[in-house]
VOBA-1610 file (N, C-alpha, C; in pm, whole numbers, padded with zeros to 5 digits, always signed):
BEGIN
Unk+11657+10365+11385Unk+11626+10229+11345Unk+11662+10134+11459Unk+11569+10058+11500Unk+11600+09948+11581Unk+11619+09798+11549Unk+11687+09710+11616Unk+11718+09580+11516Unk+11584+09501+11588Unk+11506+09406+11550Unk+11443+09364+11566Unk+11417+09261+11586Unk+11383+09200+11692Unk+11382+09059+11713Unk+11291+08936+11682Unk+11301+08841+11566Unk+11165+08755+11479Unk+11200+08610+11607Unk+11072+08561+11623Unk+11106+08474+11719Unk+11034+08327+11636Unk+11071+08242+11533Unk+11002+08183+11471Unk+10982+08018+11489Unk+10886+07944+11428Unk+10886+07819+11462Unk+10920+07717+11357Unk+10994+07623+11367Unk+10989+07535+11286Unk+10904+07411+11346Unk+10748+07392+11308Unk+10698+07295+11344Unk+10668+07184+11217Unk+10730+07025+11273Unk+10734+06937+11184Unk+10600+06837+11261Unk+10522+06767+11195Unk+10408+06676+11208Unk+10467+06569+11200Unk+10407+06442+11292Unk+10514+06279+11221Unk+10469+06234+11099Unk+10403+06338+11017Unk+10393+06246+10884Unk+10497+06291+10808Unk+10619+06419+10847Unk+10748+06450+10801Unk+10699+06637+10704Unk+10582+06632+10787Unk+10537+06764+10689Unk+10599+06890+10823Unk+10594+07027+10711Unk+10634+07142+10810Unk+10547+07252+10825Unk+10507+07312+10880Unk+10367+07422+10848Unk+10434+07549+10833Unk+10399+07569+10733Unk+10473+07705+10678Unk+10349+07855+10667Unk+10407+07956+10658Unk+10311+08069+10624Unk+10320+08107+10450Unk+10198+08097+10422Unk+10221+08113+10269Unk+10182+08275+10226Unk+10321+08347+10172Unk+10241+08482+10116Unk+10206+08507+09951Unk+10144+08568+09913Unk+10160+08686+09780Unk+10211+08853+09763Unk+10359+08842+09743Unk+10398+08983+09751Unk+10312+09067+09643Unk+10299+09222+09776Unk+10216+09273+09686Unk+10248+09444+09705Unk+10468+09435+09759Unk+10515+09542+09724Unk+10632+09589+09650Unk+10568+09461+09541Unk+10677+09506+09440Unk+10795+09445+09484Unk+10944+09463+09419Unk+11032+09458+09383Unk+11167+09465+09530Unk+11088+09559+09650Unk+11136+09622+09724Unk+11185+09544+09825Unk+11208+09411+09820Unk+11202+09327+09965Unk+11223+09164+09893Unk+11330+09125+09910Unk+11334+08965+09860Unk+11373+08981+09658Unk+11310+09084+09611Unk+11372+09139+09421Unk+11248+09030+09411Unk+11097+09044+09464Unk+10999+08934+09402Unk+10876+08995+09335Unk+10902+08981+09214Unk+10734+09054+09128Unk+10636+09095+09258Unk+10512+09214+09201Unk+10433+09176+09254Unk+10348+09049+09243Unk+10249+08958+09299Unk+10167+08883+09312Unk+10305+08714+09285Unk+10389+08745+09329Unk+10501+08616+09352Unk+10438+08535+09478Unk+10463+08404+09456Unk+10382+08351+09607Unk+10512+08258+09666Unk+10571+08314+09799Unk+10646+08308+09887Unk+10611+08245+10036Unk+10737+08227+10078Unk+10705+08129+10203Unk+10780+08153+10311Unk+10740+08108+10504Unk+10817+08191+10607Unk+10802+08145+10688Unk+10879+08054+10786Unk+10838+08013+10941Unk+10719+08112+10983Unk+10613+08028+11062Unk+10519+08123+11170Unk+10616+08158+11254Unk+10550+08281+11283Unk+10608+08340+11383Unk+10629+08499+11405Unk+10674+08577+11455Unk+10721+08701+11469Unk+10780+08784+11560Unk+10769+08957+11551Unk+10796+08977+11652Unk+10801+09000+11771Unk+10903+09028+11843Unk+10869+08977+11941Unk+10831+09117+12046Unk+10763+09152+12088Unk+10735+09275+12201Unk+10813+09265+12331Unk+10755+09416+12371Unk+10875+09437+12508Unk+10822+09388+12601Unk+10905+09327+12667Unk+10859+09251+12815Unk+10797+09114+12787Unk+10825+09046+12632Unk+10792+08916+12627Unk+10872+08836+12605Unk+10903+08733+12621Unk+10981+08634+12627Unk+10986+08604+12511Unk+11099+08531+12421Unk+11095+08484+12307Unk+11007+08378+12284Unk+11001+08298+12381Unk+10896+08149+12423Unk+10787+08211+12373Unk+10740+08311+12457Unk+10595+08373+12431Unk+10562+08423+12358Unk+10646+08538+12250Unk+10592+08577+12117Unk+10606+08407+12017Unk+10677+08305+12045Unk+10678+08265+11935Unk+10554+08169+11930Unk+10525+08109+12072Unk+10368+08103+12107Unk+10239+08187+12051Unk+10255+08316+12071Unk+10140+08408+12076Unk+10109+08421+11898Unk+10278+08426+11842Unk+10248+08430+11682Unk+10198+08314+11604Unk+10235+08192+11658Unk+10193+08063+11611Unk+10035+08096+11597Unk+10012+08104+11692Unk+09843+08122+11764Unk+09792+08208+11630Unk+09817+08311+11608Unk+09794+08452+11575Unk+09770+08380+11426Unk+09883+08350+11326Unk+09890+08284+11228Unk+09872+08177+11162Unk+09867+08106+11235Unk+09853+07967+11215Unk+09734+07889+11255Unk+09643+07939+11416Unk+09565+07899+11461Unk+09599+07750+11570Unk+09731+07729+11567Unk+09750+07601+11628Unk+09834+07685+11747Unk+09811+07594+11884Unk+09889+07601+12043Unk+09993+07518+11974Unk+10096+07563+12009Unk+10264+07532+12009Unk+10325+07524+12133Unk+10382+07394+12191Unk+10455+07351+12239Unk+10614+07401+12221Unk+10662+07487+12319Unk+10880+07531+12231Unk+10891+07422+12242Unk+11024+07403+12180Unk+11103+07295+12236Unk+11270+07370+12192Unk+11381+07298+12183Unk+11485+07370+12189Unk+11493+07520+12106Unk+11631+07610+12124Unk+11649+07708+12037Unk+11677+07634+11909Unk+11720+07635+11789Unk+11768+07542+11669Unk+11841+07611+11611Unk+11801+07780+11585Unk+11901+07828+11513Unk+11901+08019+11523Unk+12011+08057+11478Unk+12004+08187+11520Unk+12037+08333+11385Unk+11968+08336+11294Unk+12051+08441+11199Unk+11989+08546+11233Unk+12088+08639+11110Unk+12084+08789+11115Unk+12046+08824+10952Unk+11930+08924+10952Unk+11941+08992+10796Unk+11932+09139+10786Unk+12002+09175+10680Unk+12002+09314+10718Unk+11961+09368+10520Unk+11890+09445+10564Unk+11774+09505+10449Unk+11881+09614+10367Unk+11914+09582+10253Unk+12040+09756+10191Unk+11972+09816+10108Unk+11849+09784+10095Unk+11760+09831+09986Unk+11661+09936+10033Unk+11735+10053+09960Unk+11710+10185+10034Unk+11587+10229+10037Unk+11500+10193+09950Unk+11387+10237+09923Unk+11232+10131+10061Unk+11313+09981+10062Unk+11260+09905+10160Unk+11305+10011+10282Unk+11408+10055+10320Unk+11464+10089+10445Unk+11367+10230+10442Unk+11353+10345+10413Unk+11251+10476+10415Unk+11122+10385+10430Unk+11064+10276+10377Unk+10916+10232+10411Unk+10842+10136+10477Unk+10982+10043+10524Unk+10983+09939+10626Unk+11061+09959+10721Unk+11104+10088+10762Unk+11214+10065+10856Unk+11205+10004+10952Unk+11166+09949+11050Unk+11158+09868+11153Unk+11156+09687+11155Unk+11196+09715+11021Unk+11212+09546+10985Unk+11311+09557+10904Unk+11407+09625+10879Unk+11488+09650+10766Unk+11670+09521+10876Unk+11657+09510+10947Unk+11736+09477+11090Unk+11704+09332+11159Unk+11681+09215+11068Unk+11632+09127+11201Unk+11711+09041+11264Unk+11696+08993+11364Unk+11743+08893+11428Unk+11686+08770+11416Unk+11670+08695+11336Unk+11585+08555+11347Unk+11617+08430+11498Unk+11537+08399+11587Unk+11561+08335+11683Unk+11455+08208+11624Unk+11512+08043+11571Unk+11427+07948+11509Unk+11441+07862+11632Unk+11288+07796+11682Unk+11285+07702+11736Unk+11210+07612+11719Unk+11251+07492+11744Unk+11172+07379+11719Unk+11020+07388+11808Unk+10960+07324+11725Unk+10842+07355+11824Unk+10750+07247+11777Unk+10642+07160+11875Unk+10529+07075+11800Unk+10411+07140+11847Unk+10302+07072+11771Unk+10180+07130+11824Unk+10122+07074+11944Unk+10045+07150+12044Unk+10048+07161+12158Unk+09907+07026+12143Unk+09798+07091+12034Unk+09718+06986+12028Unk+09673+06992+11859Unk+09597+06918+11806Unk+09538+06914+11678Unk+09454+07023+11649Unk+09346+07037+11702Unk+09253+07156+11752Unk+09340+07255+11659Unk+09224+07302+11517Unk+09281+07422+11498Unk+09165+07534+11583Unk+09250+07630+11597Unk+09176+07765+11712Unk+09159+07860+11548Unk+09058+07963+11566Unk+09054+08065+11435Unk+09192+08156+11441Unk+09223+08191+11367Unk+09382+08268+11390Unk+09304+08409+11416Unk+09389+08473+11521Unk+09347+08620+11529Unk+09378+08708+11458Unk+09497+08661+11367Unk+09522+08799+11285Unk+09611+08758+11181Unk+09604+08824+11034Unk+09695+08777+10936Unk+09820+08845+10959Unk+09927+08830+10883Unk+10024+08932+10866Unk+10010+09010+10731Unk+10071+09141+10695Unk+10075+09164+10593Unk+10105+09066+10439Unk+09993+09057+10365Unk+10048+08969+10245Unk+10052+08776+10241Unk+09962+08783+10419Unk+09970+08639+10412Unk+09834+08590+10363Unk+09862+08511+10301Unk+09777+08391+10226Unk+09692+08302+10341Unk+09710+08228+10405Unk+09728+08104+10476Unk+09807+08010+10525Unk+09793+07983+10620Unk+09931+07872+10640Unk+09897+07762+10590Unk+10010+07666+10558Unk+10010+07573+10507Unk+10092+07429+10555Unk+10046+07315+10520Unk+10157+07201+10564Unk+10203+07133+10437Unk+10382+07165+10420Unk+10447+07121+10279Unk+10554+07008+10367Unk+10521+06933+10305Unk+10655+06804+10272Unk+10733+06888+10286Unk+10827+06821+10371Unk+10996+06882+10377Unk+11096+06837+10252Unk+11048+06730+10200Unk+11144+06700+10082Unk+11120+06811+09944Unk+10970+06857+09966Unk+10880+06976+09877Unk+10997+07129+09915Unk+11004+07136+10034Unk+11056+07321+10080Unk+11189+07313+09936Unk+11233+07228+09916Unk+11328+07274+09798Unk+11279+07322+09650Unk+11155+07278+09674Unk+11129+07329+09523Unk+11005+07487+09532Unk+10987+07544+09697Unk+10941+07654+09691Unk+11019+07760+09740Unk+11001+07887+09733Unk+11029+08022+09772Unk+11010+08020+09927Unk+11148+07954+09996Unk+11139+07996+10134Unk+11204+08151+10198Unk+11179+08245+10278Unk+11236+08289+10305Unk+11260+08288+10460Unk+11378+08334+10534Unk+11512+08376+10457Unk+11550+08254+10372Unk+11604+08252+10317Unk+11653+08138+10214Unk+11795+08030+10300Unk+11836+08094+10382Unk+11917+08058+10477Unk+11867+07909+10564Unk+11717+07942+10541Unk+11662+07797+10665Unk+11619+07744+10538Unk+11558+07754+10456Unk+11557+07617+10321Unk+11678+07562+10319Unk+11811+07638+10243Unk+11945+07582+10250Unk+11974+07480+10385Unk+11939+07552+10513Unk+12012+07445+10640Unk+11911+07400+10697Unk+11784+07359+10638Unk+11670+07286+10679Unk+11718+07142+10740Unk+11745+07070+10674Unk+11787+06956+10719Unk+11906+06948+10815Unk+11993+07033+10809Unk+12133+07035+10962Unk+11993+07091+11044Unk+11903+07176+11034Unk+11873+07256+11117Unk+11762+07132+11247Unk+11714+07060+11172Unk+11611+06965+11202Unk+11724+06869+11280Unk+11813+06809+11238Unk+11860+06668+11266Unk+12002+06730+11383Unk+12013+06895+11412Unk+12131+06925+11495Unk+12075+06926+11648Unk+12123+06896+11727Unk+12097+06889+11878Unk+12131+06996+11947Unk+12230+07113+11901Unk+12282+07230+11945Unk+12231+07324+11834Unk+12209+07475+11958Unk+12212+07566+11813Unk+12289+07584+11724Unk+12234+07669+11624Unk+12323+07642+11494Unk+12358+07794+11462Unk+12449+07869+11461Unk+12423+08044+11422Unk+12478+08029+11271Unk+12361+08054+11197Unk+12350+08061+11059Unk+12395+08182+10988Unk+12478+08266+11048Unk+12563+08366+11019Unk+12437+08486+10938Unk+12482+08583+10904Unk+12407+08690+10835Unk+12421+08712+10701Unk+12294+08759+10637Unk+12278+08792+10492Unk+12191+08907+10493Unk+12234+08954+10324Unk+12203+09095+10312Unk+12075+09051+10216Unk+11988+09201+10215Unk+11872+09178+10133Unk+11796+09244+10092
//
């Protein structure tokens, strides 16, 4: 098993909205304890490949998912999750380990581009009111909770680790 590195974006618009990835779980019970067909939510972004920069997967995934050029801008925040759910770990192993690396990021331009590729279980992305992320299914649940330190802090933030 290798730990894995998620390289994700928190991009906010000046009308105070955040663009989120919207899913429908559709493996059961095994990952997050969410019905099938539960509809859940996740910074763009992912992982990150060998020989790429964190800058650049979190670029390349924006792109990929979202359809919008992303501008980085600082690191913001840094957690860890680790998967104990044995049955996730035999069928996801390579994500059972992550490292979340969150950065602020705006859009590079308006221009949406076609996204090249979904992720497993994603819906569409979406743009929710930030005062809204409290009343949906963010995951990790760690950046809903420190959404607001996470936005308004000037230094990174290491959001310590959770199990899942």
């Amino acid at each position: 098993m290798a730990i894995r590195n998620a390289a994700k974006a928190l991009i906010v618009d000046d009308d105070g909205k955040i663009l989120l990835i919207k899913y429908k779980n559709s493996i059961g019970e095994i990952y997050y304890g969410l019905p099938n067909g539960a509809i859940y939510y996740d910074l763009p972004g992912g992982g990150q490949n060998q020989y790429e920069t964190l800058e650049e997967a979190v670029k390349r995934e924006c792109l990929e998912e979202t359809g919008y050029l992303v501008n980085v801008g600082r690191l913001a925040a840094v957690y860890e999750e680790i998967s104990e759910n044995a049955k996730y770990r035999l069928e996801w192993e390579d994500y059972t380990h992550k490292i979340y690396f969150v950065f602020i990021c705006r859009l590079a331009d308006t221009d949406v581009k076609k996204s090249a590729e979904k992720d497993f279980d994603m819906l569409e992305a979406e743009w929710v009111k930030i005062e809204d992320v409290a009343n949906i299914l963010l995951y990790p649940n760690i950046i809903k909770l420190k959404l607001d330190l996470i936005l308004k802090s000037e230094s990174t933030l290491y959001l310590g680790w959770g199990k899942v």
